[in-house]
C-alpha positions, 0 to 999 in steps of 0.5 A: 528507516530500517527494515528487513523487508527485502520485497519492495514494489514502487508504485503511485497512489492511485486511490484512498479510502479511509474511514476513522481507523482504517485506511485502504491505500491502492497502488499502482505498480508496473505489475498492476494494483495492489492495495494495502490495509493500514491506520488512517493514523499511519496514512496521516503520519506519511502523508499520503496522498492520491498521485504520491509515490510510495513503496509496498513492501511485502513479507511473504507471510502477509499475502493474500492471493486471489482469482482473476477473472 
């Protein structure tokens, strides 16, 4: 798969929580957890499951930030 994405972290699926539409996958990175908001459709489509290995990729203009602690 192209992509012009140049920000790739790899992790392992730590959890999954789905609904119809929505999907929450949390990964676990050498830099901590980071979750990803997609389709329960797409999650279906990659087959992802809890203990997977994947890839975030991250454009600069879709992060969120937020307080530790």
């Amino acid at each position: 798969m192209e992509q012009s994405i140049r920000n790739e972290i790899p992790g392992t699926v730590k959890e999954i929580i789905s609904d119809k539409v929505i999907s929450e996958v949390v990964l676990e990175t050498a830099i901590g957890e980071m979750a990803a908001i997609i389709t329960t459709r797409s999650l279906q489509a990659m087959g992802l499951k809890v203990g997977d290995q994947a890839v975030a990729l991250v454009k600069a203009t879709n992060v969120a930030l937020r307080r530790q602690g």
